[in-house]
LUMGU-468596 format. One record per residue (C-alpha): residue in three letters; x, y, z. Coordinates in Angstrom, 2 decimals. Layout:
+------+---------+---------+---------+
| code |       X |       Y |       Z |
+------+---------+---------+---------+
|  Ala |       X |       Y |       Z |
...
+------+---------+---------+---------+
END
This chain:
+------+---------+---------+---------+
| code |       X |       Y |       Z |
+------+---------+---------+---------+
|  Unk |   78.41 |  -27.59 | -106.96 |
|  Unk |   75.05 |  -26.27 | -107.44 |
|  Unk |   76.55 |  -22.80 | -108.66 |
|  Unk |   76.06 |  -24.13 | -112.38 |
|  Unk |   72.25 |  -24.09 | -112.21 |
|  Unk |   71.97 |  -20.38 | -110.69 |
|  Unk |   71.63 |  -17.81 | -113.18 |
|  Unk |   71.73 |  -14.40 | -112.46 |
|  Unk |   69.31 |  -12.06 | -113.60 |
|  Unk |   68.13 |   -8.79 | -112.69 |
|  Unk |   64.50 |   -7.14 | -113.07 |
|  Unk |   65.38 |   -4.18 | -115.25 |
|  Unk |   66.44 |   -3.32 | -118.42 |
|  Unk |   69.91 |   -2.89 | -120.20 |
|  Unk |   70.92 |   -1.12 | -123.06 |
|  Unk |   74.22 |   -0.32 | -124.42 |
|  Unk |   74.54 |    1.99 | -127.92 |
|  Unk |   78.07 |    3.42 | -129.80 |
|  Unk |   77.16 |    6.87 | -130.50 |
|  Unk |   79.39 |    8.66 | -133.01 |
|  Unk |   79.78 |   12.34 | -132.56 |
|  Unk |   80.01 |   14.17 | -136.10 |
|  Unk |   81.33 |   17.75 | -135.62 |
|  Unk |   81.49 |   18.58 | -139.02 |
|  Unk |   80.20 |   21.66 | -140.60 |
|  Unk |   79.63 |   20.40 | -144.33 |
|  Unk |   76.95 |   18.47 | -145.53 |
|  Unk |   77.66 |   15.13 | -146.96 |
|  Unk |   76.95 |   16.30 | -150.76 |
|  Unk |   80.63 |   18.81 | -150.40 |
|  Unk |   82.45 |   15.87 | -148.45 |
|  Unk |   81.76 |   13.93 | -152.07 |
|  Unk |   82.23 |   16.74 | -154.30 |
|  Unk |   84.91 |   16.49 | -157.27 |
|  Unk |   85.96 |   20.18 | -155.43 |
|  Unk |   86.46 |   18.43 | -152.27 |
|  Unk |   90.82 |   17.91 | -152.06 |
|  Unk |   91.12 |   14.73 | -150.38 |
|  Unk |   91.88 |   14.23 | -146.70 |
|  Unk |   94.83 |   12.37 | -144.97 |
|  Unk |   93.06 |    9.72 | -143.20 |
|  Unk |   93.20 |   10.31 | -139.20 |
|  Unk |   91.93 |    8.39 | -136.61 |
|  Unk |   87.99 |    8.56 | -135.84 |
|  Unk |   88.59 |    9.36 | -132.44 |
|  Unk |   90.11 |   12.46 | -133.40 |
|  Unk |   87.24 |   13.95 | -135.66 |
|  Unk |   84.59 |   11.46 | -135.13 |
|  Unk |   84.54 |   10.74 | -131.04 |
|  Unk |   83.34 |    7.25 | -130.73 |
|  Unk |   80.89 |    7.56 | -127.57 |
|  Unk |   80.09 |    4.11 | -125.64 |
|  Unk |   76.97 |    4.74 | -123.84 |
|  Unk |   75.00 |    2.15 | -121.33 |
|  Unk |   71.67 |    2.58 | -119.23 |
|  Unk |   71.07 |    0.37 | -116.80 |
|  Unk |   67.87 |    0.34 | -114.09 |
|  Unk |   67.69 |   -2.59 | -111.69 |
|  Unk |   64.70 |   -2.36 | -109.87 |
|  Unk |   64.46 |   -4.10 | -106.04 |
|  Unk |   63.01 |   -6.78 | -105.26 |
|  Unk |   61.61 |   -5.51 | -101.71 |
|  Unk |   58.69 |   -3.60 | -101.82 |
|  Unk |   57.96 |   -4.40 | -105.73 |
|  Unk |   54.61 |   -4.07 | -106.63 |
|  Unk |   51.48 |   -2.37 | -108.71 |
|  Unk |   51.43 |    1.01 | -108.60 |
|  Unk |   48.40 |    2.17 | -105.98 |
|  Unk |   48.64 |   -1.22 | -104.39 |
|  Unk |   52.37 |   -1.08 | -103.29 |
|  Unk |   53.54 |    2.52 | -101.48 |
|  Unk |   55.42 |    4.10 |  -99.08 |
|  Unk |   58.24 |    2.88 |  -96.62 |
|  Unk |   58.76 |   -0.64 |  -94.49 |
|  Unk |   59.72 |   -1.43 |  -91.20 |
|  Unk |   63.13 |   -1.89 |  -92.85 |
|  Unk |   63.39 |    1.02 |  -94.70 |
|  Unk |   62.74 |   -0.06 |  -98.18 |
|  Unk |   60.85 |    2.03 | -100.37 |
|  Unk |   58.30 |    0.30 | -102.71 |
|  Unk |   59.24 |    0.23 | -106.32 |
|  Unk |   62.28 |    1.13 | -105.66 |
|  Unk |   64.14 |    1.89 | -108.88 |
|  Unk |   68.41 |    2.55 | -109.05 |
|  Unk |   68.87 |    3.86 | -112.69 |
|  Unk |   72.84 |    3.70 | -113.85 |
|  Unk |   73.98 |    5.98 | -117.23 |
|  Unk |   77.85 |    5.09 | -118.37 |
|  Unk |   79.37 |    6.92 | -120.91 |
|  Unk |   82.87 |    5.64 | -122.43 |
|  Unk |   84.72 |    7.91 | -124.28 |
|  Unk |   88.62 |    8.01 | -124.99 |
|  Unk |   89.38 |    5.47 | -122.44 |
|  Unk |   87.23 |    7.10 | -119.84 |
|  Unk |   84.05 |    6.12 | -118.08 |
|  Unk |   81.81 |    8.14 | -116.76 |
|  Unk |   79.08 |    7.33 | -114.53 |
|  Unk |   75.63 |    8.78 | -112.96 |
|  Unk |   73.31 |    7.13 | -111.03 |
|  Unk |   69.80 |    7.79 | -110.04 |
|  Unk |   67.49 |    6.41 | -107.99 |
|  Unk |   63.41 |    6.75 | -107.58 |
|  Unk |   60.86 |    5.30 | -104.77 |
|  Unk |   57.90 |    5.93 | -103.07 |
|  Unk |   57.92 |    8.53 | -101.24 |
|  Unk |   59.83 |    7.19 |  -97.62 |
|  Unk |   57.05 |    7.32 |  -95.23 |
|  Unk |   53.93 |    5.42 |  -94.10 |
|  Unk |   50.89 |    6.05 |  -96.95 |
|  Unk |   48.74 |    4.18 |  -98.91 |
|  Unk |   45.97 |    4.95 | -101.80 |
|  Unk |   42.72 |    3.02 | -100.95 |
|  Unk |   40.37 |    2.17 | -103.90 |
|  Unk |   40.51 |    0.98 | -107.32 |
|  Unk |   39.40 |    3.69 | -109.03 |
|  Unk |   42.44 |    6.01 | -110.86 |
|  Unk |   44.71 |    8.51 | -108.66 |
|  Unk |   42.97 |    7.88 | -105.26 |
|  Unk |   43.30 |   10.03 | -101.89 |
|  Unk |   46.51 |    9.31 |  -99.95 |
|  Unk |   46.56 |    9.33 |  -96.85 |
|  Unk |   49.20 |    8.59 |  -93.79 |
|  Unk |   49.09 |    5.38 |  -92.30 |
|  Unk |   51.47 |    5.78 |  -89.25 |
|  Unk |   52.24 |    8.98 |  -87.19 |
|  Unk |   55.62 |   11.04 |  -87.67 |
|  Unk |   57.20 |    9.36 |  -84.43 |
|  Unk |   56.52 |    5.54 |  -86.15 |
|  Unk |   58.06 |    6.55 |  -89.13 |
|  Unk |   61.87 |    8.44 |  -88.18 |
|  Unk |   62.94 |    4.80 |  -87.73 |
|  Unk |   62.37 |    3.80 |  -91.07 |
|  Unk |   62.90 |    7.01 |  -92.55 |
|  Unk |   66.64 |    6.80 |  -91.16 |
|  Unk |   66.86 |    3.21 |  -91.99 |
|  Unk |   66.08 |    4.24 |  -96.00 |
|  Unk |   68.64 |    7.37 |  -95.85 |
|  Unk |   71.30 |    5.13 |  -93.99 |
|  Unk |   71.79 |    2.73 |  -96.49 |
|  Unk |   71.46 |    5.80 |  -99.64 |
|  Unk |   73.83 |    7.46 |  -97.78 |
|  Unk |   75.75 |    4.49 |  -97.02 |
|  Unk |   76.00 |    3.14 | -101.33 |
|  Unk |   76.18 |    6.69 | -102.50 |
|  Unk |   77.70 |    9.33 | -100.09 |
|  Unk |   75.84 |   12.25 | -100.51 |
|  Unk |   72.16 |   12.87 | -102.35 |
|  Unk |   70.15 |   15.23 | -103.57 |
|  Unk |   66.50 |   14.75 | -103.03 |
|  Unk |   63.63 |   16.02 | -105.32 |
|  Unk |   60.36 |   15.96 | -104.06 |
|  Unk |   57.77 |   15.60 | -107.34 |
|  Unk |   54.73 |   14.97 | -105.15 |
|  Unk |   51.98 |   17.92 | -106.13 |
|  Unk |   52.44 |   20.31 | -103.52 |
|  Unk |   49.12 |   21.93 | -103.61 |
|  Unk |   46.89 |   19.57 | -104.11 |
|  Unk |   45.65 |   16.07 | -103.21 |
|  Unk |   49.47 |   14.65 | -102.85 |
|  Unk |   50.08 |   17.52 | -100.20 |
|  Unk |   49.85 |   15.52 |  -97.02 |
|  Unk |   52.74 |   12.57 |  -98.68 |
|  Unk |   55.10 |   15.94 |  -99.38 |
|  Unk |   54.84 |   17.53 |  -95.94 |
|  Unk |   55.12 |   14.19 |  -94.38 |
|  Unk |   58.38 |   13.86 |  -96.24 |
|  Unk |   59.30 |   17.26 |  -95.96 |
|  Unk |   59.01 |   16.92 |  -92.11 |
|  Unk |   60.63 |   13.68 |  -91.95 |
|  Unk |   64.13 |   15.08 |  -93.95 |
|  Unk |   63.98 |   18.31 |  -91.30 |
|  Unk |   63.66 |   15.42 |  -88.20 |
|  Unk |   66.85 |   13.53 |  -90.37 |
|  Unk |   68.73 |   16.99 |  -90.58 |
|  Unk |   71.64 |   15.15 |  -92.29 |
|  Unk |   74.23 |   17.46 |  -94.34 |
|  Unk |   74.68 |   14.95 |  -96.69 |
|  Unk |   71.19 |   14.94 |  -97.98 |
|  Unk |   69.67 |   18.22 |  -99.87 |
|  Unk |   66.22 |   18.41 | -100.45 |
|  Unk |   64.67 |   20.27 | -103.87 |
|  Unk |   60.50 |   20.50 | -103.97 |
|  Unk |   59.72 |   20.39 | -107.86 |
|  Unk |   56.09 |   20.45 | -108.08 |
|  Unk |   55.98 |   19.28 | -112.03 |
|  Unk |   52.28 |   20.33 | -112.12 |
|  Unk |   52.76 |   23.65 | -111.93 |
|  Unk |   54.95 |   23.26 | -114.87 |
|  Unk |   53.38 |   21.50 | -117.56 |
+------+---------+---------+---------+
END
């Protein structure tokens, strides 16, 4: 009887927008023209696609934190700041979906210091970490099948330790159902 005081809620963000698709050519000023012959009417959906789209990122509550102060992977394989980011799109009584999801990078590390961007460094040896590496990839592969991974983690640079931990971690996993992409955004700014 208490189910009247719980409200759900989720840390995140919503928003849903109609988006109308206008495929015409002419400019407004010849749709008005006296030229213009008039037009049977037809029905929007036809000309003007009516487009129902919906983002929605829930972030979890494990692992949550600032970022610098909260990284890496648990003893239960959650990542911190763990973000699953949902895009719908509803358009002539279909819905389409895509999800994405972000996290720390799945492995013991930490950043040490208050200053901005400090050193990472490992905070647990490869062998501590396949446990909770598998644990994370279990339950991905468990809610979504199959995933594609992409590593942005600088590859040259200071961040190069976190992305061949990670790197070593998915070869130890060697599960078909994961594929791994390296996109080192620095390089292309």
């Amino acid at each position: 009887e208490v189910d009247f005081w719980i409200i759900p809620i989720i840390q995140g963000f919503v928003q849903i927008e109609e988006l109308v698709v206008n495929y015409s050519e002419s400019s407004d000023d010849d749709k008005s023209s006296p030229e213009t012959p008039p037009q049977e009417p037809c029905c929007v959906d036809d000309v003007h696609p009516a487009f129902l789209v919906a983002l929605v990122s829930r972030r979890s509550r494990h692992r949550a934190g600032m970022r610098y102060k909260r990284r890496g992977v648990d003893k239960n394989g959650n990542v911190a700041n763990y973000v699953e980011t949902e895009q719908l799109i509803h358009v002539h009584n279909h819905t389409l979906s895509y999800i994405q999801t972000r996290g720390s990078v799945p492995v013991f590390w930490s950043q040490v210091g208050y200053r901005y961007n400090p050193r990472p460094r490992l905070d647990k040896s490869e062998n501590e970490t396949v446990s909770c590496f598998r644990a994370h990839f279990e339950e991905q592969l468990k809610n979504y099948k199959k995933q594609v991974i992409i590593n942005l983690v600088d590859q040259t640079g200071r961040e190069k330790i976190i992305g061949d931990a990670y790197l070593k971690q998915v070869l130890l996993y060697n599960n078909a159902n994961l594929t791994y992409v390296s996109f080192d955004f620095h390089e292309h700014w």
